[in-house]
C-alpha positions as CSV (number, residue, x, y, z in Angstrom):
1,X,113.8,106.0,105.9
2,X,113.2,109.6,106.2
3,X,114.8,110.9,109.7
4,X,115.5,114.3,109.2
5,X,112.4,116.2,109.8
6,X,112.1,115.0,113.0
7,X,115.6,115.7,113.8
8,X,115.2,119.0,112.3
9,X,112.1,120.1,114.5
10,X,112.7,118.3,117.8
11,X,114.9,120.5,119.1
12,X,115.7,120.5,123.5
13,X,112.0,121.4,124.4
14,X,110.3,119.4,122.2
15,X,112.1,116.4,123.2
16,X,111.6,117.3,126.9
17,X,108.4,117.2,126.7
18,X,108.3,114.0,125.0
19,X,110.3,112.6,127.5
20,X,107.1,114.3,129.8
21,X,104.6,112.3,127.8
22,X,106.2,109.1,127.4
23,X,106.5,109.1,123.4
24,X,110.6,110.1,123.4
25,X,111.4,106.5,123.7
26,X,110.0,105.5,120.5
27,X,111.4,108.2,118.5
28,X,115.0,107.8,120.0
29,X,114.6,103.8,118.0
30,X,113.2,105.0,115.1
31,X,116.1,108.0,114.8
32,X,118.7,106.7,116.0
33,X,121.0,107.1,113.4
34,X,119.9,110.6,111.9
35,X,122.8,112.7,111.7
36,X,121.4,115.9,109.9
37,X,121.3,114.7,106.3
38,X,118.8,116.2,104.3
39,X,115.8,113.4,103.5
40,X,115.8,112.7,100.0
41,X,112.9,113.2,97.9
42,X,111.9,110.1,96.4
43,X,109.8,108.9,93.5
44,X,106.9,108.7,95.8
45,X,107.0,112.4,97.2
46,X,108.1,113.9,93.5
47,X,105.3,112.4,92.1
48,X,102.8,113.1,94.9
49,X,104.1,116.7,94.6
50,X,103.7,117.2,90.9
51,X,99.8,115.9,91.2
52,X,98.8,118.5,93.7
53,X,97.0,121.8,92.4
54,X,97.4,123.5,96.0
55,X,99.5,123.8,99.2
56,X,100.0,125.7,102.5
57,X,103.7,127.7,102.6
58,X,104.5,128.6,105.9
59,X,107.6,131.2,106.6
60,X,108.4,133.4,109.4
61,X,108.5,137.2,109.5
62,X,111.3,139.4,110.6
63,X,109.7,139.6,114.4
64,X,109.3,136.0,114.6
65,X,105.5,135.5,113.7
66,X,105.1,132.4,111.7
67,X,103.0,133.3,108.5
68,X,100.7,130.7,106.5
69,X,100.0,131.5,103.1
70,X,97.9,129.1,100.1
71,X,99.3,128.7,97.0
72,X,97.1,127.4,94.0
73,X,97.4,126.6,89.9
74,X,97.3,123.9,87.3
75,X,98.3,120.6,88.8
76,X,101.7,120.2,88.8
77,X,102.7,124.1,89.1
78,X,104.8,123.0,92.2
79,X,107.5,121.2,90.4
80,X,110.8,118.7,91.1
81,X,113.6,120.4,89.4
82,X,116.4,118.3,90.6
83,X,117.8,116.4,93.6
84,X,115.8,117.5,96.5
85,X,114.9,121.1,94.8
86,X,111.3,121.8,94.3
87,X,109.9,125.1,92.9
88,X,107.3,127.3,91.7
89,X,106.2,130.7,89.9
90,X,104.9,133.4,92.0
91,X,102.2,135.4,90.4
92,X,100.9,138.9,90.3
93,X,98.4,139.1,93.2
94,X,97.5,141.2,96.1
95,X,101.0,142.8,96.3
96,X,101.1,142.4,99.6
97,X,104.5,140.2,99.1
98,X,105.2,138.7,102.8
99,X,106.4,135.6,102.3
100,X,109.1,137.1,99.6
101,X,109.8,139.7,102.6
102,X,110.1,137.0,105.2
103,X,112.5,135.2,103.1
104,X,114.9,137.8,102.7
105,X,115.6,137.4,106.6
106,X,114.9,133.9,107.2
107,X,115.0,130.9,104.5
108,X,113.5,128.5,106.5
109,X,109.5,127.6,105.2
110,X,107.7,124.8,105.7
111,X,105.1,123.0,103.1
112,X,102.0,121.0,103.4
113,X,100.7,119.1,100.8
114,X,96.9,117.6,100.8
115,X,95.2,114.9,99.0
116,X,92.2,114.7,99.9
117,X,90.4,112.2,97.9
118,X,92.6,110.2,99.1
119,X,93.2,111.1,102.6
120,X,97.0,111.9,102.4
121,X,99.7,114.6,103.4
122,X,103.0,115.4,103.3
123,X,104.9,118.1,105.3
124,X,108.1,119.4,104.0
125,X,110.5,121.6,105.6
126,X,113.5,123.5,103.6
127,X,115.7,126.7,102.3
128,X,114.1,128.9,100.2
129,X,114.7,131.3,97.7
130,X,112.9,134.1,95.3
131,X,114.2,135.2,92.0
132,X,112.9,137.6,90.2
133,X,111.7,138.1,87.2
134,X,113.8,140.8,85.8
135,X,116.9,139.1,87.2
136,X,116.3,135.3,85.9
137,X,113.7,135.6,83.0
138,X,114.6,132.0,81.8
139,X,114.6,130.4,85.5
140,X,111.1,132.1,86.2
141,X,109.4,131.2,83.2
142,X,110.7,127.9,82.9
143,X,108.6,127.1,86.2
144,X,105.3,128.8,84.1
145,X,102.8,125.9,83.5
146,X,101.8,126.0,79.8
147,X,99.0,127.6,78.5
148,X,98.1,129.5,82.2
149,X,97.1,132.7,81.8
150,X,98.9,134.4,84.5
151,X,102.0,137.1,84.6
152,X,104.4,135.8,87.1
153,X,106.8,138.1,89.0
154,X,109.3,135.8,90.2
155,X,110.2,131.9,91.0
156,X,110.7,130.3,94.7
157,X,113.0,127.6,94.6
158,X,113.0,125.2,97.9
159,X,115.8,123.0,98.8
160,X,114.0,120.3,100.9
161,X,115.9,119.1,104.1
162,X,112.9,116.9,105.3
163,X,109.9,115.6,104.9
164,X,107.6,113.1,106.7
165,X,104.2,111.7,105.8
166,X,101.1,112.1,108.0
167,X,98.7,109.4,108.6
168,X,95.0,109.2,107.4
169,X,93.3,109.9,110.9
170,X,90.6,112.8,110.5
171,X,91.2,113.5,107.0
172,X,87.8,114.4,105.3
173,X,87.7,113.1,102.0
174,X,86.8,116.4,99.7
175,X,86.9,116.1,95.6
176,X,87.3,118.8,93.4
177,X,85.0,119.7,90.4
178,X,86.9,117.8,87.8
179,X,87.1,115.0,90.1
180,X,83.5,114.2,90.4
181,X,82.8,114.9,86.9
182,X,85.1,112.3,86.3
183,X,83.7,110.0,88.6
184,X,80.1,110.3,87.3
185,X,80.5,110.8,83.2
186,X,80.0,106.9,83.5
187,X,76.9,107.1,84.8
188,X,75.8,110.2,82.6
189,X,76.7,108.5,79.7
190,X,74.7,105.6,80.5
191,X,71.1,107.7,81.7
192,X,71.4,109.4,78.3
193,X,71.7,105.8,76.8
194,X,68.8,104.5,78.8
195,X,66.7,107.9,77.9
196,X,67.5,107.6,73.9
197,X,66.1,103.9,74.8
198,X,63.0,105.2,76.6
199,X,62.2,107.3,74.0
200,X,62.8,104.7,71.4
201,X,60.4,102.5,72.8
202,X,57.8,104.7,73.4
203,X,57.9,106.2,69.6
204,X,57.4,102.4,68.9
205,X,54.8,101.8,70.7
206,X,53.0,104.8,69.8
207,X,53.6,103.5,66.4
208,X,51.9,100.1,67.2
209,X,49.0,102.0,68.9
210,X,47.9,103.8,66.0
């Protein structure tokens, strides 16, 4: 069972005011024995990771501002590497370069992960770390999904400590372009059918009428 996220982010206050609200009790069973030990990634998560085409990177600047940032490509442009390493390339963009920056003084970021056609998340906190370009060409382009036209600049490599599902509740279920296309080809396929039909019929029974 995962247990490290939560000990990772309750910290003093958080549990205090659990304790306020009545929910500590719970979470002191279901973590009893969490001892710091990174969560590790299993099947589940690596696969629900290398599905998604989009996430949310949070890090936090040098005067303590937590910054949100989205991240977008092919599906599967956030990849598993190995153990509980995850990574990415970073491409050219609007060279404004603030997570790389935050990252510099603080490693710390946190992911979330939406699937919304199916109404499920998954949060992820870790350590992570840019290489450039210039300094790792293989490493950076190895993480390049193939055939995207895009230059990158450099790689982030995550080392995930924790990660915790959320549940379904208030999740909108949203479907991207190729999704729906998928979902109604079927039905296309079968109104040109019908229509080839229609027409078929009625070049027959024009025939008969004359």
């Amino acid at each position: 069972m995962a247990q490290n996220y939560r000990h990772t982010l309750f910290d003093e206050a958080v549990k205090a005011e659990q304790r306020r609200q009545g929910s500590r009790a719970s979470y002191d069973k279901m973590d009893a024995n969490a001892d710091g030990t990174p969560d590790t990634l299993t099947a589940k998560e690596i696969a629900f990771i290398g599905e998604r085409d989009s996430f949310y990177l949070a890090s936090v600047t040098a005067d303590g501002w937590p910054y949100m940032q989205h991240r977008g490509g092919p599906a599967g442009f956030l990849r598993h590497i190995a153990g509980n390493r995850i990574g990415f390339a970073d491409y050219r963009g609007n060279k404004q370069y603030i997570s790389t920056a935050n990252l510099k003084g603080n490693d710390r970021v946190s992911l979330f992960l939406m699937d919304y056609p199916n109404r499920d998340r998954l949060k992820l906190v870790g350590h992570a770390v840019s290489v450039e370009l210039a300094d790792d060409p293989a490493a950076v382009t190895a993480l390049m999904p193939a055939g995207y036209r895009a230059t990158p600049e450099r790689a982030f490599f995550i080392d995930v400590i924790g990660w915790e599902w959320n549940c379904s509740q208030h999740i909108t279920p949203r479907f991207t372009e190729a999704e729906i296309s998928a979902a109604v080809r079927p039905m296309a396929a079968e109104l040109n059918q019908l229509r080839a039909e229609i027409a078929a019929l009625r070049a027959a029974q024009k025939g008969d009428d004359q």
